[in-house]
Every structure is written in C-alpha cells, then in structure tokens.
C-alpha positions, 0 to 999 in steps of 0.5 A: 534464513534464504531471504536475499529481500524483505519478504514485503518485496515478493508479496509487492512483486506479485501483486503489482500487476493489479494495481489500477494505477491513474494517470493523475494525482487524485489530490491536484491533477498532476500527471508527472512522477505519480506514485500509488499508495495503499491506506493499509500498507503492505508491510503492516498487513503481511506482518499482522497477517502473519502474525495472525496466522502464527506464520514463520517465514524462513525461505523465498520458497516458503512466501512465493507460496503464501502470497497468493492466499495473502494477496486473495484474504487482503485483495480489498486493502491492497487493491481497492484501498489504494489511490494514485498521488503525485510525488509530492502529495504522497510524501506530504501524506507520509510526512504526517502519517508516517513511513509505515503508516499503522494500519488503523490510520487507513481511515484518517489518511483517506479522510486527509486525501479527500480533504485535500482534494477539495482544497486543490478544487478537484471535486 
C-alpha cells in the first residue's frame, strides 16, 4: 500500500476549503480556540462509503481521485451537518459521543448541541 496518511486526511485536506467555519462557539459564544465538528464524522462516512461502493484503496493516486465524487455524494453531511464549538464544548460532546462518534448519533449529537445552547441562554 503507497499511503504515507490515513486516507480520511486527503479527503479532509480537499474538503476543508469549504467549511463555513464561525467566529464563535455555537454552544456559549466563545471566540478563542474554536474547532469545527461534522454530525457525521468523516472517517465514518468514507469507510461506509467505501464499503457501499465495494471500494479498495491502495494508493494516494487512487483516493486524490475518488474524493471529489465523495465530497459531491456526501457535500450535505460534510458541510451543512457541521457546527462550530469552542475547545471545550467540543471534547465534552465527544466526551459522550465518542472519538468517532457512529454515524447514527448524528441526530442525538445535534439534539445535545441545541440543548446545551439554550442551557448557555444563546437562543
């Protein structure tokens, strides 16, 4: 196998230019060490996705040209699906969720997020 990375990391460094980023916690209004977390993580969605599509990868060549067809099928779950959290909210969700939250806790996690934004008054 020619992979120096997990090949997550390709897909994420394509993608990243499109994340709509905000300039504060979507929890508590923090501004300092934000971080942006996707409701489906993205390591989930390729391995289903390449499972699904019955997909080997063996070389860098090989996903630099899957991920555009990955990022296009996926674009609502890795853009939309997504909110801004500071540092600390963010390992707190992951705290309950998970490193690598399963994909069908995308709803609970969004469920948690708004719950604790109207606990911090941000509503």
């Amino acid at each position: 196998m020619n992979l120096k990375r997990d090949l997550v990391k390709y897909v994420r460094d394509k993608a990243k230019s499109g994340y709509k980023k905000e300039t504060q916690c979507y929890i508590c209004g923090e501004t300092e060490k934000l971080e942006f977390h996707h409701f489906y993580g993205m390591t989930e969605l390729l391995e289903a996705w390449l499972k699904k599509n019955k997909l080997v990868i063996n070389s860098a060549d090989e996903i630099m040209e899957l991920r555009v067809t990955f990022i296009k099928e996926y674009n609502n779950e890795i853009y939309y699906e997504a909110t801004t959290l500071c540092k600390s909210h963010h390992m707190r969700l992951h705290s309950i969720y998970g490193k690598r939250p399963k994909l069908v806790t995308a709803l609970k996690q969004k469920r948690w997020v708004d719950k604790m934004r109207i606990k911090h008054g941000m509503v």
